[in-house]
N, C-alpha and C positions, 0 to 999 in steps of 0.2 A: 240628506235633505229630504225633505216630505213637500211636498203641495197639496193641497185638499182645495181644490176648485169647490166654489160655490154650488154647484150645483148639485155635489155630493153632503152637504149640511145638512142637518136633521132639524126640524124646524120643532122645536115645543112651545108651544101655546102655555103661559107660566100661570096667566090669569086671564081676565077678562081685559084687561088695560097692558096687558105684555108678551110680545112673543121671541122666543131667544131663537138663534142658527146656530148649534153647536157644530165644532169643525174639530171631528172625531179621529183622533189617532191609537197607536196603542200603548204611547207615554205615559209612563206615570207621573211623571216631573212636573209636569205642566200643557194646561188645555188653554184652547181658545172660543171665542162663544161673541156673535154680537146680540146686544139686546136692544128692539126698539121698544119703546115705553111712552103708553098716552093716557096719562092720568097718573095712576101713583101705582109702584109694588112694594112690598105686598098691599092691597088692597087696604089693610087694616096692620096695624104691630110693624113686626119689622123683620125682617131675614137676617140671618147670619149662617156664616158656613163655620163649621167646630175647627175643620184642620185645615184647610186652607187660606192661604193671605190672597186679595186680588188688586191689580190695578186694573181700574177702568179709567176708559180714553171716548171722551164725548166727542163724538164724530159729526153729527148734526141736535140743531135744537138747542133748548136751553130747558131747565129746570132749574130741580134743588137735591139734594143727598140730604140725609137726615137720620138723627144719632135721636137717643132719648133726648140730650142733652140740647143739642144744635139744631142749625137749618141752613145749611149755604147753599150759596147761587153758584151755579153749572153754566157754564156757556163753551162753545166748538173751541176747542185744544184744551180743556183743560184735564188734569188728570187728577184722579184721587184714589190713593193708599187708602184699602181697606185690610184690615190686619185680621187672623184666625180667632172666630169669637169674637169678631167686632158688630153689634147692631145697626143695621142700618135700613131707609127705605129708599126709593126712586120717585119723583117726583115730578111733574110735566108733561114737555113732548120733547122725548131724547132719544139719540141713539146712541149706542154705547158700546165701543170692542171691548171687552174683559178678557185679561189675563188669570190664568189660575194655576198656582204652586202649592201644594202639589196638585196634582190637574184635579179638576170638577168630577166631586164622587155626589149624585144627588141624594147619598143616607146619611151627607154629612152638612145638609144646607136646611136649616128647619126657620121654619116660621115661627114668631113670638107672638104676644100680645102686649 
């Protein structure tokens, strides 16, 4: 069993509209991270991570997720499958736990246009 108390999370500043608390272990299986977000990320395009799938679980807030394709509406419990090499952006004022399999490597999470 691991615990990583809060107050040992590493806080990155993603954007100007997003700051993530990663909650670092030395798993490679899988990481965990909450993101709050007030406006949209990325900023512009869209994010995707190459090797990892994620689910994320909106905690507080509402927004939207957002594909080239789509635009759905986010509201507290809802969860969404994002798969490896899947585009997506962030949208609103959300808070967000993220799951990551295999765990969050940030040379494998690039920004699009």
């Amino acid at each position: 069993m691991i615990i990583i108390s809060s107050s040992e999370t590493k806080k990155i500043q993603a954007s100007n509209s997003t700051a993530i608390w990663e909650f670092l272990t030395d798993d490679r299986d899988i990481s965990g991270a909450v993101a709050e977000i007030k406006g949209r990320y990325p900023e512009n395009g869209f994010a995707l991570n190459q090797k990892s799938k994620e689910i994320a679980f909106v905690i507080a807030g509402t927004g939207h997720v957002l594909t080239p394709k789509q635009r759905r509406l986010l509201k507290v419990g809802d969860l969404i499958f994002l798969d490896a090499g899947e585009s997506f952006a962030w949208e609103g004022t959300l808070t967000i736990f993220i799951a990551t399999s295999p765990a969050f490597d940030p040379k494998q999470h690039i920004l699009t246009s």
